[in-house]
N, C-alpha and C positions, 0 to 999 in steps of 0.2 A: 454589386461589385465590392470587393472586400479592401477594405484600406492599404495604403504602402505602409512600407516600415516608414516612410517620414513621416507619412499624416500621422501614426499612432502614438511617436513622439510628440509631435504637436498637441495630442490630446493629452500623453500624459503632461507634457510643460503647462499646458493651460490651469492644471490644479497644482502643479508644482510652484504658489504663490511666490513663495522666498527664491527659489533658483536653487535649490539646494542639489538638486538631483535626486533627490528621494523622498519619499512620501512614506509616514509613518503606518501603522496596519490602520491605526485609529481614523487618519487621513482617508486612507483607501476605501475603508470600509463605509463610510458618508459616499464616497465616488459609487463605487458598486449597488449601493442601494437605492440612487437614484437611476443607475440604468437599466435594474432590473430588479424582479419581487425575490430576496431570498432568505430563510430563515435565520438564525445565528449560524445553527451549523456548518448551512450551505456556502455562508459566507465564511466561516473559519478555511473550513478544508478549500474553500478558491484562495486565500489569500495564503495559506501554507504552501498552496503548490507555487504561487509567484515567489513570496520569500525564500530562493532556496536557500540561501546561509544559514536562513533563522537567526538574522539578526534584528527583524523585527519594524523593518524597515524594506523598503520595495523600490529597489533603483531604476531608470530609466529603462536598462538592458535586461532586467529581470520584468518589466511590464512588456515591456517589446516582443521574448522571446513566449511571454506568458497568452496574449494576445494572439499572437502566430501563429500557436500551435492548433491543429486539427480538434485537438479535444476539450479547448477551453471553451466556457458557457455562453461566453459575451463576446461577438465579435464587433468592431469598429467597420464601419460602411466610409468607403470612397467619400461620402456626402457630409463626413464627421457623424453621422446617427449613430446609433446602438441598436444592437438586434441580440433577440438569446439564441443560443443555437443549442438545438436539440439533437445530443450525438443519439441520443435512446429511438430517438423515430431514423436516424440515418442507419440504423444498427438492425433495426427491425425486421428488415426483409433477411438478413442474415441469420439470426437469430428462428427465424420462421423456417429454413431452412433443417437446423440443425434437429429443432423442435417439430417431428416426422408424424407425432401423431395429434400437432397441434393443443397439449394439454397448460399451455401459459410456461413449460417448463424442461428442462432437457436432461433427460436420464444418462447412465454412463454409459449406455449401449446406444441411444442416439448421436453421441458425441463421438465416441470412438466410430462410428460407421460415420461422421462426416472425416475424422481428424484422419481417419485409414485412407481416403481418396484423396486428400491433401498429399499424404506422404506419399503415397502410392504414384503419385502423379511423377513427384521430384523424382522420385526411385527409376520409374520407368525412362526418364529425359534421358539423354548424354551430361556426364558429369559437369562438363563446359558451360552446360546451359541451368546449373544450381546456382544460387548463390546460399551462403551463410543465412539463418532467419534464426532470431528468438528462441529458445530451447522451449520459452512458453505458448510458443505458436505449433510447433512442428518435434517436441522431445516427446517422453511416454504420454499416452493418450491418460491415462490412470492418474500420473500424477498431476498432470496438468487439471485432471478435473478437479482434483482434492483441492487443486492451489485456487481454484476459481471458485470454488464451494466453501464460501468463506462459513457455514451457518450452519456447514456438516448436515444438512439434510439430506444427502445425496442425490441432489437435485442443483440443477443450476437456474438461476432466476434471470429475468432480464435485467436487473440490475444488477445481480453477479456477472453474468454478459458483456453487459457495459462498461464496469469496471476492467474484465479481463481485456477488452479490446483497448481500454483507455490506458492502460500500461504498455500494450504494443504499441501502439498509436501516437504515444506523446512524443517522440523526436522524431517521426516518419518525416518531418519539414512538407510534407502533401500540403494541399491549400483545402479549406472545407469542398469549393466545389468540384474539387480533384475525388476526394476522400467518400463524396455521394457516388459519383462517376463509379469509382472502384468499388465500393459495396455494392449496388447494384450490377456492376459486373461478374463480380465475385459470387453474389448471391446467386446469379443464372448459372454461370457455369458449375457453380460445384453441385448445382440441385442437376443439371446434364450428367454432367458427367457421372453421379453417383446413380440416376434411371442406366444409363447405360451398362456401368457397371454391374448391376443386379439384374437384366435381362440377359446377361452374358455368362453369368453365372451356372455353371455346368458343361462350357465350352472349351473343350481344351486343344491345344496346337494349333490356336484359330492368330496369329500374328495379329499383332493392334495397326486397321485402318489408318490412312494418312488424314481424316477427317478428323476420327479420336486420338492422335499424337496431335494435329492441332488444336484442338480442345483443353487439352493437358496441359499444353504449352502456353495458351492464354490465360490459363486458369494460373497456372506458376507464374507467370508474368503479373499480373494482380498481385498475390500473395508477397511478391519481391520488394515494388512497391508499398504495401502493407507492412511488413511485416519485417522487413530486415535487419538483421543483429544493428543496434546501436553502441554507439561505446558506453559501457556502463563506468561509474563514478566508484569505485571500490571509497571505503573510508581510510582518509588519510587518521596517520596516526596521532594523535594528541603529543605534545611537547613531552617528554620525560621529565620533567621536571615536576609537573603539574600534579605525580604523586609523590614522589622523593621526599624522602625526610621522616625521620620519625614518628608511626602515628598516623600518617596520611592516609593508610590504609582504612582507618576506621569511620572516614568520612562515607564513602560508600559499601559500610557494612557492619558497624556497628551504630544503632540508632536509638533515640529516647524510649522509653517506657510508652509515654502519652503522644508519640509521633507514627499514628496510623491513617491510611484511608478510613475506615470504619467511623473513627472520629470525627471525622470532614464531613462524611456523608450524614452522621448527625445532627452537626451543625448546619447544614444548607438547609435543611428538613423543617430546624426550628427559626432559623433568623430570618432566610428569603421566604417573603410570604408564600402563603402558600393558598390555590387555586382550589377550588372545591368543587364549585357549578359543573354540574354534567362530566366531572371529572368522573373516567373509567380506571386510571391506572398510570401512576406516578413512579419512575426511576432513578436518582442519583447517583451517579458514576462518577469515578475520581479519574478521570485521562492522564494526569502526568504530575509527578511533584517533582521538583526539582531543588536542589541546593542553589544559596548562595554563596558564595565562597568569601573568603579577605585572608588577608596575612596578617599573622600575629605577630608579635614585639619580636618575636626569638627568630622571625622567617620562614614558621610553616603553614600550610594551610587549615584553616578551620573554618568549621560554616556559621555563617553569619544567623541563618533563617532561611527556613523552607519556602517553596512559593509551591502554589498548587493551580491547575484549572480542573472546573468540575462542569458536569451536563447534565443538565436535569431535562428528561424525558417527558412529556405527559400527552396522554391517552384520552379522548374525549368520548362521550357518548352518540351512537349517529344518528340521537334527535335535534345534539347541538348543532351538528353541520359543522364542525370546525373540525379543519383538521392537525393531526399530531404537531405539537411544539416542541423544540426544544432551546435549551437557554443556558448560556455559557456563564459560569462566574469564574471569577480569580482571587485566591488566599494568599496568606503569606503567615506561617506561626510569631508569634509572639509569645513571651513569657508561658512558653508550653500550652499555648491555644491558636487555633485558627481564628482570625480574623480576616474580613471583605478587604480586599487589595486593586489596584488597578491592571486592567492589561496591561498596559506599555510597562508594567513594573512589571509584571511576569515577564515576557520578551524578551527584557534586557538582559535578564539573572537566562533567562532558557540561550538568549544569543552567548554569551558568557561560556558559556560550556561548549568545549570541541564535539562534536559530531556523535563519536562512538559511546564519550560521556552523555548524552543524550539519550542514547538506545538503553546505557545501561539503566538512566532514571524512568526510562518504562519498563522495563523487569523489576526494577524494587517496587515500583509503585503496586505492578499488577501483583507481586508476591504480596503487599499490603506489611512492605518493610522487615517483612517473615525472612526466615533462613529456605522454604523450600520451595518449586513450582512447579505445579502442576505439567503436561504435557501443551494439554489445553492454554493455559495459562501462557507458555513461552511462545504458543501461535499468534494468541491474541494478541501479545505486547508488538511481538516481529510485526503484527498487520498495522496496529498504529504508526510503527516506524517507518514504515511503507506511506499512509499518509503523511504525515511530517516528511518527506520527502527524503528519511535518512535510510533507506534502503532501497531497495527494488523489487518486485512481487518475484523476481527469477530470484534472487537471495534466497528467501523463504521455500522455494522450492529447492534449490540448491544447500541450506541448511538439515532439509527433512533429507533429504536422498541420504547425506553425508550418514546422519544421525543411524537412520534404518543399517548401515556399513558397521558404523560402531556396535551395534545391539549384536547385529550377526558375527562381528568376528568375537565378541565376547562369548558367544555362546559355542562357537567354533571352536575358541580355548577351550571352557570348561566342555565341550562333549558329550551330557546330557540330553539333550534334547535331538532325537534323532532327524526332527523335520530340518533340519539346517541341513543337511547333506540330499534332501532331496529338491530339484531346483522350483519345481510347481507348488511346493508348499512355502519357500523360504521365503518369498517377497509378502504373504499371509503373515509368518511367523515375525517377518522384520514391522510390520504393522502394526501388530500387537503388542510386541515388548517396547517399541518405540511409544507406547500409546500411556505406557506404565513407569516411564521415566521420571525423576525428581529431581530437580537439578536446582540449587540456590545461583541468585543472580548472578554471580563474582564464575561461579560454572558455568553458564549459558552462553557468557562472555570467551571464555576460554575455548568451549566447543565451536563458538560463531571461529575464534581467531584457527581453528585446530584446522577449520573444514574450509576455509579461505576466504568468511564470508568480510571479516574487518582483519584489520592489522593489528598485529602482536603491539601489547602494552604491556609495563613493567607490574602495573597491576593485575592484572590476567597469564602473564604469560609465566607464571611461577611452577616447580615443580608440584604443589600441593594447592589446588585450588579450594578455598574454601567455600 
């Protein structure tokens, strides 16, 4: 039986020594590691989703709703115990569904033949009996696979899966043994109802049985449950102030000579030891750098020193029996060099920064401080921002749609290209030219505010973006 909201304040008060009401990451992370096995990572991104200010810190209300929810890893027991919970095995019977010819993996034509019965079902109901769901549950079969295929293989994994449901899933307020209940329900009926659909197949003016409208009707009843529109968190806009002034401009976009990721990732390479035994294959990745800010004598802003966190990846051989590591550091430059820093001193300087400033220090970081980005590149950062909990996976899908609009009516301007006037070619052609976009950070930004995804800033919101 799964704890009340009081007992789980009682567990967090129990570590809460001082009474502070809040527990540092550093705190938390000693808590979490004794109640279950996880690596840096796994414990970053649990403690990202609890902190959601990103101030670096984890209050009462933010362990409580962290705790509650259906898709977090660790749930508290009636008895005060710990237990891990496994959404990947609760997900699996649905997953097995989707996945028709049983290959570990779900093509776009097995996805669209489940996600066609899903709508099919709503479609067929009396309007009354719809509610509102997720555009990521129930919008284009196509894009939603894109937005789940994080890894562009054109495949979706179970751990693509799982993250895609664990974005539905996280404000459902469902109870885990609500959330088994309904996947297993979910999972019969759409595997029913989608036999019957396909033996029916070549039957025309045959009116849909009262058996098969019930069917459709419990299968949307699940789904409702599951799946239903949450209110999503737009980003509030940063204080005006915070760029104003002469110059301010150039804190995020004109940058040092020797202030790159490249640099970092040579330095972790040579200072953090480094692991050789049975080693198959070692990565350094730079996840986010961030400014510190202060005010100068005159009143404007200028940055103090960069903070960075980086991950380093490694790959073992499978005589070692060990499996993949990875491992979190944190920087800060000095005198035009990176130097080892501490968490809680990255936190502070990353809590520091309003929200949308946050998303922007993932686009400079993945440009590698450059003027341009790739297509690829502005996916990548938008999906980190999605872990850090400053957007939402509908954003990123609701960004691409926007963008694919902008490539076609430019082409609709100029008039060269004649696939734009045809309709079966134009969502191809908008794929494409979308695919060939270049956009500097300070534009990415502008495009996110143009298409609704953040709120207009005095920085971004300029006639000439640079």
């Amino acid at each position: 039986m799964e704890a009340s909201v009081q007992q789980i304040k009682e567990v967090f008060n129990k570590y809460d020594e001082n009474g502070s009401g809040c527990l540092s990451r550093v705190e938390l992370r000693k808590v979490m590691s004794q109640l279950g096995k996880f690596d840096e990572i796994e414990l970053d991104q649990m403690l990202s989703e609890m902190d959601k200010d990103g101030n670096g810190e984890i209050d009462i209300h933010e362990f409580v709703e962290y705790v509650s929810a259906p898709t977090a890893q660790i749930t508290l027991l009636a008895d005060g115990d710990s237990a891990m919970f496994d959404l990947e095995k609760v997900l699996l019977p649905l997953f097995k569904v989707y996945d028709a010819n049983n290959s570990d993996s779900i093509s776009l034509d097995e996805f669209t033949e489940c996600h066609d019965v899903l709508v099919g079902a709503m479609n067929a109901l009396p309007p009354e009996d719809n509610v509102k769901m997720s555009v990521l549950a129930v919008g284009d079969a196509a894009r939603i696979f894109e937005t789940i295929d994080t890894t562009g293989d054109k495949k979706i994994s179970i751990e693509e899966f799982v993250d895609w449901q664990r974005n539905l899933l996280e404000n459902s307020g469902i109870s885990r043994t609500h959330l088994l209940e309904l996947v297993q329900k979910l999972s019969s009926l759409l595997q029913t109802v989608h036999m019957l659909n396909t033996t029916k197949k070549g039957r025309t003016n045959r009116p849909p049985d009262k058996a098969f409208e019930d069917l459709q009707q419990k299968m949307l009843d699940a789904c409702k449950e599951l799946w239903h529109t949450r209110k999503r968190s737009k980003i509030v806009s940063a204080p005006a102030h915070l760029m104003h002034g002469q110059g301010q401009e150039h804190i995020w976009t004109k940058f040092p000579e020797h202030l790159t990721t490249t640099a970092l990732v040579t330095f972790n390479m040579r200072s953090s030891g480094l692991m050789t035994k049975d080693v198959i294959g070692m990565q350094v990745s730079v996840n986010i750098c961030v400014p510190e800010l202060e005010t100068t004598s005159s009143g404007a802003l200028a940055v103090k020193q960069w903070h960075a966190k980086a991950i380093r990846s490694v790959k073992f051989s499978r005589k070692s029996k060990k499996r993949p590591e990875d491992h979190l550091y944190y920087y800060k430059m000095v005198d035009g060099a990176w130097v080892e820093s501490e968490e809680s001193h990255f936190y502070a300087v990353f809590s520091a920064l309003p929200q949308e400033f946050r998303v922007m220090a993932l686009f400079i970081t993945e440009a590698n401080f450059g003027s341009k980005m790739a297509w690829a590149q502005i996916l990548n950062a938008l999906r980190f921002a999605v872990e850090y909990s400053l957007l939402e996976a509908e954003d990123i899908m609701q960004y691409s749609v926007g963008m694919e609009k902008v490539v076609i009516q430019a082409v609709l301007a100029d008039g060269k290209d004649e696939r734009v006037h045809n309709k079966d070619e134009r969502k191809a052609l908008a794929a494409e030219l979308v695919e060939k976009v270049e956009l500097s950070p300070l534009q990415v930004m502008a495009s996110m505010c143009d298409i609704g995804v953040i709120a207009a800033h005095p920085l971004w919101a300029r006639p000439n973006h640079k």
